[in-house]
ZALUMNU-435905 format. One record per residue (C-alpha): x, y, z. Coordinates in steps of 0.001 Angstrom, whole numbers, padded with zeros to 6 digits, always signed. Layout:
BEGIN
XYZ ...
***
This chain:
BEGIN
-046078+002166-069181 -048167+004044-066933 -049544+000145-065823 -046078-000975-065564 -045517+001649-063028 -048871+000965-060993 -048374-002543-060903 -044531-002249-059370 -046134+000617-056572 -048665-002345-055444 -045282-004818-055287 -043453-002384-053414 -046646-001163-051191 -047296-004998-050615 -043947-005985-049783 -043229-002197-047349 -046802-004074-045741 -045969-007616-045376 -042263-006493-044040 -044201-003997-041640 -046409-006912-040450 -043838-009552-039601 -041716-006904-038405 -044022-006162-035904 -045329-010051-035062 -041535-010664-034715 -041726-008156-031686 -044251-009339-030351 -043527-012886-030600 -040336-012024-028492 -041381-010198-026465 -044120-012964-025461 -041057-015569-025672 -039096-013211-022906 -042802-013638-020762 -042622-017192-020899 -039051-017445-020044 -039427-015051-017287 -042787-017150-015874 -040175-020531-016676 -037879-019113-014415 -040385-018046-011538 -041685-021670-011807 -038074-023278-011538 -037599-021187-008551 -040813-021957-007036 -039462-025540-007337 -036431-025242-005961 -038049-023630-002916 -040758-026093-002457 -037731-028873-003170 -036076-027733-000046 -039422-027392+001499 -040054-030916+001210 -036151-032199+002163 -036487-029757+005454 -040408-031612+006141 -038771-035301+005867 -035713-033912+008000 -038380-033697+010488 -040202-036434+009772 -037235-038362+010333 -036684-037094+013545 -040649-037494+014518 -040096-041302+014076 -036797-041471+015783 -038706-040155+018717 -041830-042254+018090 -039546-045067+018258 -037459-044129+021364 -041067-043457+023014 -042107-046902+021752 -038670-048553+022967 -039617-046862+026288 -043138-047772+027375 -042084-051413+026340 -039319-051322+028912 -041572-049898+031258 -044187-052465+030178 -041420-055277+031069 -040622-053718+034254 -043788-053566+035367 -044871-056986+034323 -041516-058502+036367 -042715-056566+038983 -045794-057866+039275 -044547-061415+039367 -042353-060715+041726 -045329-059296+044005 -047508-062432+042981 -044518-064822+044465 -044684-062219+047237 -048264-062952+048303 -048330-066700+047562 -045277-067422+049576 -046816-065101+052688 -050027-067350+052082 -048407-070168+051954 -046837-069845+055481 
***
């Protein structure tokens, strides 16, 4: 009997251990599940952030080429101008020659 009673102690010491153990891993495991969610959640802000990061950059970017374009609508005018101009100097001169 006296085995009987030794052999149920190591069952019961065995299960108070294995109950202690995952008690403990089960802590631990959430508490390492609560770090990842917090580090999720500091990543899904850091994307939102660099999200409107990148919508305010091609805001500007948009309005860069707007005003590359106006500049480029510009000098081409300017380029036309001058270039009537020129031909209308060049009829000058030939017609004073030509007198």
């Amino acid at each position: 009997m006296n085995v009987k009673i030794r052999h149920q102690l190591r069952i019961l010491t065995l299960a108070a251990v294995v109950g202690a153990v995952a008690g403990l891993s089960g802590c631990a495991t959430s508490g390492r599940v609560d770090d990842l969610q917090a580090q999720v959640n500091a990543l899904a802000a850091d994307t939102s952030a660099a999200s409107s990061e990148a919508a305010a950059a091609n805001a500007k970017a948009g309005e860069a080429l707007d005003a590359a374009n106006s500049a480029v609508n510009t000098a081409n005018d300017a380029n036309r101008r001058s270039m009537e101009t020129e031909t209308k100097i060049d009829r000058m001169f030939k017609k004073a020659m030509h007198k």
